[in-house]
N, C-alpha and C positions, 0 to 999 in steps of 0.2 A: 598459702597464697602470699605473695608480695606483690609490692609494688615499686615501680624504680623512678624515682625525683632526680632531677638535675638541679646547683642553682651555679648561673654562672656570677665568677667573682674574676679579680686579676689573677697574675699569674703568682705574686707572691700570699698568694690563700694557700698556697701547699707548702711555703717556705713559716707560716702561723700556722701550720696543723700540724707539719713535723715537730714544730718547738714547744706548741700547745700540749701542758698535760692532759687537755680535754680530749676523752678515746670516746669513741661510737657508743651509744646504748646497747643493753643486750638486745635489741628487738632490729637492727642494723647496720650494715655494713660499711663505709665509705672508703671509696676509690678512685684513684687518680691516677689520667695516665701520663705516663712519662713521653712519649714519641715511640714511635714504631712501634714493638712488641709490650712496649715496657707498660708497667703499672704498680701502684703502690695501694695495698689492698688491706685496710686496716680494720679489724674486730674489735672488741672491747680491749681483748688482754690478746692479742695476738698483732704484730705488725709486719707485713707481706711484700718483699719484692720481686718480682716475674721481671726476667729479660732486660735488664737496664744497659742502656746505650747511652750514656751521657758523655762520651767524649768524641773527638775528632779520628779516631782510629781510621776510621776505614776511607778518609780524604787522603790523608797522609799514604797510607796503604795504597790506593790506588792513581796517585797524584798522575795524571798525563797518561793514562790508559783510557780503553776502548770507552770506558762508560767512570764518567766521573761520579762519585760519592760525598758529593762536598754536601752538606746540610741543606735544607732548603725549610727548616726553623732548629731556630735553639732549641739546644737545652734545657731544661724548664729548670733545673740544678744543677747545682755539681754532687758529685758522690761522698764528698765531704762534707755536703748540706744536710744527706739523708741520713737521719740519725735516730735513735731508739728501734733499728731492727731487729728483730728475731730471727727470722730464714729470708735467705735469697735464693730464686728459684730460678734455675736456666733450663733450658728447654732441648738445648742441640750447644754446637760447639759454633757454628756461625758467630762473628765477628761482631754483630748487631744486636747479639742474643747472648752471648758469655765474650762479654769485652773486654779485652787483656788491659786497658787502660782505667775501665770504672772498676772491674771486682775487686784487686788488690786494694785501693785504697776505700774504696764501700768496706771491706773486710777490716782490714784497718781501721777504721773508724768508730766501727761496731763489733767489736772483738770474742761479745759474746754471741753472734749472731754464727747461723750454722749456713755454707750453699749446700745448696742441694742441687743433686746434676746428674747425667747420664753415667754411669759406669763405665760403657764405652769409651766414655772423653776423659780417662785419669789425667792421660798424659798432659793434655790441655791444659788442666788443672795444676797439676807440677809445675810447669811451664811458668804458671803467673805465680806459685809462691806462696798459693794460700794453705794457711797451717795446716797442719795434719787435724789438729783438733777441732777446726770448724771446717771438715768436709763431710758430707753426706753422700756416696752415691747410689742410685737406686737404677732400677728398669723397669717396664712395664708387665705391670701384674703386683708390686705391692703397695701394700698400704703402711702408712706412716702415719704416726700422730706430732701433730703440729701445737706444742704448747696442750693445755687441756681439754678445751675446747672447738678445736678445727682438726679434723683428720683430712687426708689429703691420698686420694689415688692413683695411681702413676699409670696410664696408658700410653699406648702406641699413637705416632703422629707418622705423618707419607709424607714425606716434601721432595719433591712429588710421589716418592716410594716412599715404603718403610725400609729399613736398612738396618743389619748388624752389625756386630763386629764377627770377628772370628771365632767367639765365646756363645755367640746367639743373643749378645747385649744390645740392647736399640736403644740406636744414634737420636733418633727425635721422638720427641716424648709431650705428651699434654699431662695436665692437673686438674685433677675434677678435688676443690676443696670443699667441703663440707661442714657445717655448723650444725647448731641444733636447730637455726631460723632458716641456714638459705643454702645451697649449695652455688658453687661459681666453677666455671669450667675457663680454661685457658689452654687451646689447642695444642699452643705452640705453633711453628707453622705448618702448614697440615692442606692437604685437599679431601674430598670425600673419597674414602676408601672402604672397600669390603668390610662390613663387621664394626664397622663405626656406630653405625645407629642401634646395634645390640647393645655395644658398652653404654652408651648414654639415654637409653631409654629406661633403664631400674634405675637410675641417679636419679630421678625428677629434680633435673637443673631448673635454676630460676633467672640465672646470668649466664648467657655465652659468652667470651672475649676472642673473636675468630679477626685470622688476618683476611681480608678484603683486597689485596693489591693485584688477587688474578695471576693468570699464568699465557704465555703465548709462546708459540713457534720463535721468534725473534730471543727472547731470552734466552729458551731452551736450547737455543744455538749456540748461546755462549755461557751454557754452561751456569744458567740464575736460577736455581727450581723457586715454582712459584705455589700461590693460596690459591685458598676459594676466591672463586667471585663472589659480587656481592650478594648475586640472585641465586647463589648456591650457599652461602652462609644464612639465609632467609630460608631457603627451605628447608637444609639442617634444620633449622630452631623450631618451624613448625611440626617437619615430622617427628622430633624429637621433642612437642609440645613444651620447649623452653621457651619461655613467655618474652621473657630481653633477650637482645643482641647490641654489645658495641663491637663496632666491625674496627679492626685498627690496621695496622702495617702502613699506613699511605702518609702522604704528604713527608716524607724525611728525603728519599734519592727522585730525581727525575724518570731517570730508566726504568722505575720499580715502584710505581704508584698507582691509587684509583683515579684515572682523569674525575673534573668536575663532570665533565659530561656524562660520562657512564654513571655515576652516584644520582645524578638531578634522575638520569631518566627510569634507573631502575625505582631508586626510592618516589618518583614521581608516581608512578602506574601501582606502586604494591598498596595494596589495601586489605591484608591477610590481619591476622590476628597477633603479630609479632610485633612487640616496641623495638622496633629498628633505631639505634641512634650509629654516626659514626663519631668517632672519638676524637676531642675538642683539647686543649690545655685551656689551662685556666678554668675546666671545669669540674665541680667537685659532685661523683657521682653516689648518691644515698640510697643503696639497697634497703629495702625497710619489709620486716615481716609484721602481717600481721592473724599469726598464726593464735 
């Protein structure tokens, strides 16, 4: 059984926990999220990055096209800030999600640290440079052990489908990580798909980190696959009696976000069994077992 504590602090409490030799107790976990997908997921003896988007890529990328990309908050760091990593984890080859401007020098930085990434996406991978000796790539269906104590299972993600390559390697991928106190799942982006709530019913997850920004016709038009909503990331967690949920992906593009209003009215009316939070900077999130 856990329980999940917030407390909130400024935003350089993540720039003192990176630098801080103080690590989490064995009995839990703390996490912090980055913007969009991203989050920094730290164990006793194990330190975690998922999805980090800390640069301007995709403004510049899309400067004076149909739907601008320009931020709509900082960066909570630079990838030069994040320091004493072990794995960095990418999800899909999306631009938000494996950023040709943070991984090289995250990598660089942390030079013992390994990514870990879809199979599918080598090429990706070549592209930015990162050494041969800190790459990892996997697909869905194995298992990896993360340091000694976090193993970590690689499944199938839909955004909006699931998708191969021409090898039968899949393009998007979640991470169900495991301890001996809490397991944490990280969909990647994903919607509900056939066969999802098998994989994640024998996990007895304790943390979901599901994207929230939803999906519509108007995207799909142009070509933006989208997430769960937020009232289908809720029900995830309950049928999958996962006790938390931080819902993320929102507030970084305009085109591509949970309105305040859609958040107020669903989280307004839910009163299920799920600690619903959505994901804050500046807050530092304390998985705790008390097994």
């Amino acid at each position: 059984m856990t329980s999940l504590l917030s407390t909130l602090s400024f935003n350089s409490s993540l720039h003192r926990h990176i630098s801080s030799s103080d690590r989490p107790t064995e009995d839990s976990v703390h996490i912090f999220w980055l913007g969009q997908a991203g989050f920094l997921i730290d164990y006793p003896d194990v330190r975690i990055v998922i999805d980090p988007y800390l640069s301007d890529y995709l403004a510049k990328k899309y400067a004076g096209k149909t739907f601008s990309h320009q931020r709509m908050m900082p960066a909570p760091l630079t990838a030069h800030e994040l320091s004493n990593i072990d794995f960095v984890l990418c999800t899909h080859r999306h631009s938000d999600h494996m950023d040709p401007e943070t991984l090289p020098p995250l990598m660089q930085h942390n030079p013992d640290a390994l990514l870990i990434y879809p199979a599918a996406e080598e090429e990706s991978v070549n592209r930015m440079g990162i050494r041969p000796d800190q790459r990892w790539p996997v697909n869905a269906g194995e298992c990896i052990e993360l340091g000694a104590t976090v193993s970590c299972k690689v499944i199938q993600a839909a955004h909006e489908l699931p998708e191969t390559d021409e090898k039968g390697r899949h393009r998007f991928l979640g991470y169900l990580l495991k301890s001996k106190k809490a397991t944490v799942y990280h969909s990647g982006d994903c919607i509900p798909y056939n066969g999802l709530l098998e994989e994640l019913l024998p996990a007895h997850i304790d943390l979901a980190l599901l994207p929230v920004n939803g999906r519509d016709d108007l995207r799909r038009k142009h070509n933006i696959p989208g997430n769960f909503h937020l009232s289908e990331a809720i029900d995830l967690c309950e049928n999958c009696d996962i006790p938390h949920l931080i819902g993320h992906h929102h507030g970084m593009f305009a085109f591509n976000t949970l309105s305040n209003e859609e958040a107020h009215s669903v989280l307004g009316r839910y009163q299920g069994k799920v600690n619903c939070r959505l994901s804050r900077l500046s807050t530092q999130y304390v998985l705790v077992s008390d097994h």
